[in-house]
C-alpha angles and dihedrals in degrees: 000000000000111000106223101227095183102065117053115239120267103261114216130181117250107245098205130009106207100203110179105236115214115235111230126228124186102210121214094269092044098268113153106226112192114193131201115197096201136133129026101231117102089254126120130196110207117185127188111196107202121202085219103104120149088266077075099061133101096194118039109264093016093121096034084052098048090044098046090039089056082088098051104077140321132192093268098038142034125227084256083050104062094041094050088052107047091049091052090051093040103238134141118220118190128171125199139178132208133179084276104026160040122214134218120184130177124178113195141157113252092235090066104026095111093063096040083044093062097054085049082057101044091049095047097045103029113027122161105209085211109203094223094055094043091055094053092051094049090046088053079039096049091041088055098047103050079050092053091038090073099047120097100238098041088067098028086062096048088046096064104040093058090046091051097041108022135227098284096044109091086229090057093044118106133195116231125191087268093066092042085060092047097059102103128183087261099049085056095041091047085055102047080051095055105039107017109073136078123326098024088078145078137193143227141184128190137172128022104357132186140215088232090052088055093054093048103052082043091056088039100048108353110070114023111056109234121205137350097341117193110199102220088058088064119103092000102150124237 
């Protein structure tokens, strides 16, 4: 077929615009669980929202650190562990930060969700925060910043924010290779104790999802309270 490029496409109005709606669930200890019925292959997202962003730091690169290091080590399980796992049962495992919070994403097939399940849980309730690991990760992290620190984007982009913002706005606040070299194993610890536990995170399901999935995230993080809970953190909406 020739596309004719002279003439422009004929527009039309969308009749109708079909969004899948989540269903919401409140969980025992007061957890939202949103759930997406969508797809027919045996695959399941699952998505934990932390209320733990950098607006939430005391130190620069304090919530960026205790996110990226959940993957380093926990008391059940070593950093090789969790890698080694995760690529037996084929799942995929990212975690991300924003100014508000903090992301964690697994991708796993239902048929081995349970176990990958019950890494997810051990990260997110028992990290280590091993020094070792954690230097290896600030020295990559170092390395990539004085590279990015030359290119013209990299401080366009900078430039504007602190002009927009300001230097006392977090916004406007930039890391530089000092405060790479400051993050240490307890101030990450000091901050998953205060902002990882019940009550400063949502959930959500997409995909194929079970009954029995359901079940499952609701046993892990839905009935019994983890960490340092402060009520009025409970049922607050995302």
């Amino acid at each position: 077929m020739i596309v004719d490029r002279a003439h422009q496409p004929d527009t039309r109005r969308l009749d109708k615009i079909d969004i899948l709606r989540p269903k919401r669930f409140t969980l025992p200890n007061g957890t939202l669980l949103n759930v997406i019925h969508a797809g027919e292959q045996e695959v399941v997202r699952m998505d934990i929202l932390f209320k733990a962003g950098s607006w939430h730091q005391t130190q620069k690169l304090q919530a960026l650190f205790t996110h990226r290091m959940l993957r380093e080590g926990s008391r059940k399980y070593t950093s090789a562990d969790i890698a080694e796992k995760l690529d037996y049962y084929g799942a995929w495992l990212e975690l991300s930060n924003s100014l508000e919070y903090a992301y964690l994403t697994l991708y796993s097939l239902n048929k081995y969700f349970a176990e990958t399940l019950e890494i997810v849980e051990s990260i997110v309730k028992e990290p280590l925060f091993p020094e070792r690991e954690l230097n290896t990760v600030i020295e990559s992290n170092v390395q990539q910043f004085l590279v990015n620190r030359s290119k013209v984007d990299f401080i366009a982009h900078r430039a504007m924010l602190k002009g927009v913002f300001g230097d006392q706005h977090p916004c406007g606040r930039f890391a530089t290779e000092e405060d790479y070299r400051s993050v240490t194993p307890q101030l990450l610890k000091d901050f998953h104790q205060r902002y990882y536990h019940t009550g400063r995170y949502s959930i959500y399901l997409s995909g194929k999802v079970t009954d029995d999935i359901i079940r499952r995230v609701e046993q892990v993080f839905g009935v019994e309270s983890f960490g340092q809970v402060n009520l009025s953190d409970i049922q607050q909406p995302y």
